[in-house]
C-alpha positions as CSV (number, residue, x, y, z in Angstrom):
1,X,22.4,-6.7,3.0
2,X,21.6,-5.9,6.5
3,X,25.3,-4.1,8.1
4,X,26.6,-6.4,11.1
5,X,26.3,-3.1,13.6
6,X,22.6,-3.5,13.3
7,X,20.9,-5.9,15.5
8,X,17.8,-7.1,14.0
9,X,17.1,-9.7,16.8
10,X,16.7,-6.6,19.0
11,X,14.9,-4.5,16.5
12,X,12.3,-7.7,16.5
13,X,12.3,-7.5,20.4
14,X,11.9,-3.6,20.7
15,X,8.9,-3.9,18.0
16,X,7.0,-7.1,20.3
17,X,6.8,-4.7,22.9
18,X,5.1,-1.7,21.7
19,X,5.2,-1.7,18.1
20,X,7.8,0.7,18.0
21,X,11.9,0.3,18.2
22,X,13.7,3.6,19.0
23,X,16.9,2.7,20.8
24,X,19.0,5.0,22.6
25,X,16.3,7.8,20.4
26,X,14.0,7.0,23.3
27,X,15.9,8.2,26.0
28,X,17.1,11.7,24.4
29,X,13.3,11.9,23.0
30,X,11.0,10.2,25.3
31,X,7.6,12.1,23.8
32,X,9.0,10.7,19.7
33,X,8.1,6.8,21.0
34,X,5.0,7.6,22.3
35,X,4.1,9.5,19.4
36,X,5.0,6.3,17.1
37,X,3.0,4.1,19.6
38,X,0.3,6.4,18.3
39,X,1.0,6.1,15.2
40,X,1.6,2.6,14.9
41,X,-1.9,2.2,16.6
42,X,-3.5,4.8,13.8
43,X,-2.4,2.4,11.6
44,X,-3.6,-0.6,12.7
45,X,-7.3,1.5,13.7
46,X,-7.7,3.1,9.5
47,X,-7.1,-0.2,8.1
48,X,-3.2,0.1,6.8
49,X,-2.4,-2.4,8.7
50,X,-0.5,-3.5,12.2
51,X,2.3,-1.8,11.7
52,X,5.8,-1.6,13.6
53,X,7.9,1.3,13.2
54,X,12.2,1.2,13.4
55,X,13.9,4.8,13.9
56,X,17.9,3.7,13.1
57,X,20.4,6.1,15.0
58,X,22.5,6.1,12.1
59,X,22.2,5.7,7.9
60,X,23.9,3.0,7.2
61,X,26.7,3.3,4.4
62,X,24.4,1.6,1.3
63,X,21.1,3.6,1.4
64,X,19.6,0.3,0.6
65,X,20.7,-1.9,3.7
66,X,17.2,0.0,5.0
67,X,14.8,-2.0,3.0
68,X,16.9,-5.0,3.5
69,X,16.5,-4.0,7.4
70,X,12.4,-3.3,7.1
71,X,12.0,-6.7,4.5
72,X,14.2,-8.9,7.2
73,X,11.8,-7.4,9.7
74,X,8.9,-8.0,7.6
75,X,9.3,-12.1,7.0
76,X,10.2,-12.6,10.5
77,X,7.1,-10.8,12.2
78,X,3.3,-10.8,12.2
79,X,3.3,-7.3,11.3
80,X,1.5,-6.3,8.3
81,X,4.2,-3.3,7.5
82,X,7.5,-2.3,8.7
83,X,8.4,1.5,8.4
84,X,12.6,1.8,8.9
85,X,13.7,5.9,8.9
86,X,17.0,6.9,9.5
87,X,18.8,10.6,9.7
88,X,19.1,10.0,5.9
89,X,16.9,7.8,4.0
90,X,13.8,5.4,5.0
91,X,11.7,2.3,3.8
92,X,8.1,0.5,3.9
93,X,7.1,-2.6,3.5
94,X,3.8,-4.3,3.4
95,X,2.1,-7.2,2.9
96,X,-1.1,-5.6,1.8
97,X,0.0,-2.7,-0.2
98,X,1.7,-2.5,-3.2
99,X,5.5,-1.1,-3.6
100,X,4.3,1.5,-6.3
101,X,2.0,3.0,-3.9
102,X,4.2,2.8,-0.6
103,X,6.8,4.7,-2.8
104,X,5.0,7.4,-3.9
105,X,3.5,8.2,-0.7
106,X,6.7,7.5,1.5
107,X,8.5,11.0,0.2
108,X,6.0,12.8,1.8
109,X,7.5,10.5,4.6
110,X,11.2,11.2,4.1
111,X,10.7,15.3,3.8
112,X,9.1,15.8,7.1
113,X,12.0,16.4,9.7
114,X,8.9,14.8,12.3
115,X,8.8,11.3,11.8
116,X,5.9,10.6,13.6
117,X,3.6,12.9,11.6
118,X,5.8,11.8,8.4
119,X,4.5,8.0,9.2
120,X,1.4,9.3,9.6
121,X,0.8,11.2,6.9
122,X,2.3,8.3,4.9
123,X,-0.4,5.8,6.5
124,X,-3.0,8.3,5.2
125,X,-2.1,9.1,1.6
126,X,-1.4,4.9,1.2
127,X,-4.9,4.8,2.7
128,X,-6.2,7.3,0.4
129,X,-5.1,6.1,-3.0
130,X,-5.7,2.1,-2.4
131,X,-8.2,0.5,-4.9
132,X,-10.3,-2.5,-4.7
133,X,-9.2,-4.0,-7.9
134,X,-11.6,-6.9,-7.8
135,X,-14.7,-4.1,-7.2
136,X,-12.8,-2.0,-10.0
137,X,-12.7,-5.3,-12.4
138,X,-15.7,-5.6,-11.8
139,X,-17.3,-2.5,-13.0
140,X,-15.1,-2.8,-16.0
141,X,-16.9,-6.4,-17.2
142,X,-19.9,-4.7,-16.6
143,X,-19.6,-2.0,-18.5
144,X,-17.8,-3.9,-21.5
145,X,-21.2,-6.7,-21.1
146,X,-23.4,-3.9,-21.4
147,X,-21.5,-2.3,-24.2
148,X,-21.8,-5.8,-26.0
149,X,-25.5,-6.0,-25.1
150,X,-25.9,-2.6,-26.7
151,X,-23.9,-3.6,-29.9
152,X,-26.4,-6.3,-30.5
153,X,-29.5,-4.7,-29.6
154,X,-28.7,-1.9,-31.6
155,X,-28.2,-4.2,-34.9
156,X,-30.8,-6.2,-34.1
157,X,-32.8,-2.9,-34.2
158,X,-31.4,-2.2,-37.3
159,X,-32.6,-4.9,-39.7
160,X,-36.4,-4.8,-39.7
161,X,-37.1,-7.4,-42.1
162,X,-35.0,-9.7,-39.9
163,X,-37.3,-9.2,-37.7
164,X,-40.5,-9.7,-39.5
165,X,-39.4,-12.4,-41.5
166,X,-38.2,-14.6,-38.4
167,X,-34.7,-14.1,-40.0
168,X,-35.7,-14.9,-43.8
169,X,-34.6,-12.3,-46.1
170,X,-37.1,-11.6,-48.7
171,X,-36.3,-10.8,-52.0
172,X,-38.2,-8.0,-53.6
173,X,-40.6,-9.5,-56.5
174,X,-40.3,-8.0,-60.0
């Protein structure tokens, strides 16, 4: 559930602008939204994705109002990914990548006190460890073909008088 002292229609207007939504943040740190802008565009430039990126002043009280916050985000934007972080706790979520994968990359997100390198480091591990399942699928059914192939050749092979009877088997006179 998304808490009623977060604004999401403001979060949505923050993100059209730059990518990135910092509140007050951007006034005490003026150098952290221009290093999201960055990273939002590294994003966007290695193939994870256009991605907008929320910084929350505050954790809210259940850890999990923050993906209900990015997801909200998510459905109600052309962006690709939303990355939320708070003091506390953060979320991802994507369109092209898979929850498993965000998750084990994003501690490596949460630990880092920066959260610009954190997001970026993020981007780069999720970039790192996403397959092509259809390529991968398809290397399988080749191998299993050619295992089947080999199968038959081999007991093909292996009955000669199949071979030089056309099929017939001969029985051995007496």
């Amino acid at each position: 559930m998304i808490p009623a002292d977060v604004d999401v229609d403001t979060l949505r207007a923050e993100l059209a602008v730059d990518n990135v939504a910092i509140n007050d943040l951007g006034r005490q740190y003026p150098q952290m939204e221009a290093e999201l802008i960055d990273v939002s565009r590294h994003a966007a430039d290695s193939g994870f994705g256009k991605t907008g990126i929320v910084i929350l002043d505050e954790t809210p009280k259940m850890p999990t109002d923050v993906r209900d916050i990015a997801q909200e985000l998510l459905n109600t934007t052309d962006y690709s990914a939303i990355i939320v972080r708070t003091p506390a706790t953060g979320s991802v979520v994507s369109r092209n990548h898979s929850r498993a994968v965000l998750e084990s990359a994003q501690w490596h997100f949460l630990d880092d006190p920066s959260f610009s390198r954190g997001a970026r480091t993020m981007i780069d591990m999720v970039n790192e460890t996403s397959y092509s399942w259809a390529g991968i699928n398809l290397i399988i059914a080749a191998i299993v073909l050619l295992a089947i192939a080999a199968v038959i050749f081999s007991f093909m092979q292996g009955r000669p008088e199949a071979t030089q009877t056309g099929g017939r088997h001969l029985r051995p006179s007496r």
